[in-house]
N, C-alpha and C positions, 0 to 999 in steps of 0.2 A: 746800379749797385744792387749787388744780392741780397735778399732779406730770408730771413727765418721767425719761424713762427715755432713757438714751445708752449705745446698746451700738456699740460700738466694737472695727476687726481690722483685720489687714492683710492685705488677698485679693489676691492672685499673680498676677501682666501677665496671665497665659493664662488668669484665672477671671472679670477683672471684668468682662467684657462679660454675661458670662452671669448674673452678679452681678446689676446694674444692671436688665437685660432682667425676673430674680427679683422683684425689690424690686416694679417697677412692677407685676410680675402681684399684687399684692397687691390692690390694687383691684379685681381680677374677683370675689375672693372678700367674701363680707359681712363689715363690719366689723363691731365692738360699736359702741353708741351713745356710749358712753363715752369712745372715743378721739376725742382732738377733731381733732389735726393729727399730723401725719407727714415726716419730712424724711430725705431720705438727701443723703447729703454726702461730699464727694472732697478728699483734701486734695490743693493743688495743687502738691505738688512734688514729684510723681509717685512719692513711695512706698510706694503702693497703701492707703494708710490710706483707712479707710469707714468713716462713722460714720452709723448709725441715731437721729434723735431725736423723740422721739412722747412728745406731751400727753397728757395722761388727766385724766377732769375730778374725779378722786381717790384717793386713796389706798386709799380701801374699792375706787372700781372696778377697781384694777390686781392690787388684792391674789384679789380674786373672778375676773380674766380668768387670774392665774397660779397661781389654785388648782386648775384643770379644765383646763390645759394651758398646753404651752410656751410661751413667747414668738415671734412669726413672727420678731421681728428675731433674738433667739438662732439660731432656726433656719437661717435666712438663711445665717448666718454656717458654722455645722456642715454646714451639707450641704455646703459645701464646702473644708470639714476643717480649718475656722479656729474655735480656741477664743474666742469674745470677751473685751473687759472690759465689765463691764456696770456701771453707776452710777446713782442714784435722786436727782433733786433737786425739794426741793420750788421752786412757782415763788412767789416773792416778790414778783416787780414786773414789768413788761413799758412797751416801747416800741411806739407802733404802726408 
Protein backbone atom coordinates (compact mmCIF):
# COMPACT_ATOMS: atom_id res chain seq x y z
CA UNK A 1 0.00 0.00 0.00
CA UNK A 2 1.15 3.47 -0.94
CA UNK A 3 1.91 5.94 1.84
CA UNK A 4 2.20 9.72 2.02
CA UNK A 5 4.00 11.79 4.19
CA UNK A 6 2.55 15.76 4.72
CA UNK A 7 5.13 17.80 6.38
CA UNK A 8 3.74 20.91 6.85
CA UNK A 9 5.00 25.05 8.52
CA UNK A 10 4.64 28.29 8.18
CA UNK A 11 7.84 29.89 6.56
CA UNK A 12 8.29 33.73 7.03
CA UNK A 13 7.51 36.51 3.72
CA UNK A 14 11.41 36.90 3.72
CA UNK A 15 12.21 32.95 3.69
CA UNK A 16 9.81 31.66 1.03
CA UNK A 17 11.49 32.50 -1.97
CA UNK A 18 14.50 30.76 -0.91
CA UNK A 19 12.17 28.23 0.37
CA UNK A 20 10.50 27.47 -2.97
CA UNK A 21 13.98 27.95 -4.99
CA UNK A 22 15.16 24.89 -1.87
CA UNK A 23 12.36 22.50 -2.72
CA UNK A 24 12.90 22.57 -6.40
CA UNK A 25 16.81 21.98 -5.88
CA UNK A 26 15.65 18.69 -4.73
CA UNK A 27 15.68 17.24 -8.12
CA UNK A 28 19.38 17.83 -8.90
CA UNK A 29 20.01 15.42 -6.19
CA UNK A 30 19.16 11.54 -6.65
CA UNK A 31 16.15 10.50 -5.50
CA UNK A 32 15.21 6.84 -4.06
CA UNK A 33 13.29 4.69 -6.43
CA UNK A 34 10.75 4.34 -4.05
CA UNK A 35 9.51 7.79 -3.92
CA UNK A 36 6.97 7.97 -6.51
CA UNK A 37 5.73 11.73 -6.61
CA UNK A 38 6.37 14.96 -4.69
CA UNK A 39 4.23 18.19 -4.39
CA UNK A 40 4.91 21.41 -2.60
CA UNK A 41 1.98 23.53 -1.98
CA UNK A 42 1.21 27.22 -0.86
CA UNK A 43 -1.72 28.02 0.72
CA UNK A 44 -3.41 30.83 -0.85
CA UNK A 45 -4.08 33.21 1.70
CA UNK A 46 -1.01 34.43 2.00
CA UNK A 47 -0.14 32.91 5.41
CA UNK A 48 2.89 31.57 4.51
CA UNK A 49 1.55 28.00 5.18
CA UNK A 50 3.86 25.18 3.04
CA UNK A 51 3.04 21.97 2.69
CA UNK A 52 5.41 19.23 1.55
CA UNK A 53 3.54 15.91 0.08
CA UNK A 54 5.29 12.91 -1.29
CA UNK A 55 4.16 9.24 -2.20
CA UNK A 56 6.23 6.26 -1.35
CA UNK A 57 5.40 3.19 -2.81
CA UNK A 58 5.50 1.75 0.99
CA UNK A 59 5.70 1.71 4.26
CA UNK A 60 8.72 -0.64 4.43
CA UNK A 61 10.31 2.07 1.85
CA UNK A 62 9.74 5.11 3.92
CA UNK A 63 10.50 3.36 7.08
CA UNK A 64 14.24 2.04 5.38
CA UNK A 65 14.75 5.96 3.72
CA UNK A 66 14.09 7.41 7.52
CA UNK A 67 16.14 4.85 8.95
CA UNK A 68 19.75 6.11 7.46
CA UNK A 69 18.56 9.68 7.35
CA UNK A 70 16.43 12.62 7.68
CA UNK A 71 13.79 13.51 5.76
CA UNK A 72 14.59 16.36 2.94
CA UNK A 73 11.18 17.74 3.46
CA UNK A 74 11.80 17.97 7.51
CA UNK A 75 14.87 19.37 6.46
CA UNK A 76 13.53 21.90 4.29
CA UNK A 77 11.69 23.12 6.69
CA UNK A 78 14.72 23.51 9.76
CA UNK A 79 17.13 24.95 7.99
CA UNK A 80 15.12 27.59 7.93
CA UNK A 81 14.23 27.52 11.67
CA UNK A 82 10.73 26.24 11.05
CA UNK A 83 9.80 23.11 13.32
CA UNK A 84 7.17 21.06 10.96
CA UNK A 85 3.97 19.10 11.57
CA UNK A 86 4.65 15.96 10.00
CA UNK A 87 1.69 13.29 9.36
CA UNK A 88 1.81 9.72 7.68
CA UNK A 89 -1.37 8.56 5.76
CA UNK A 90 -1.84 5.47 4.22
CA UNK A 91 -3.32 5.98 0.44
CA UNK A 92 -6.65 4.20 0.16
CA UNK A 93 -8.06 5.23 -3.16
CA UNK A 94 -7.09 7.80 -5.78
CA UNK A 95 -8.65 9.92 -8.65
CA UNK A 96 -6.93 10.37 -11.79
Amino acid sequence: MKIMTIVKGQVPVERRASFEVAYRSIRENSLPPELKMSFLTRGTDDSGTYVIETVWSSQDALDAMRATTKPRAIALFEEIGVSPKVEIHEIVGSVP
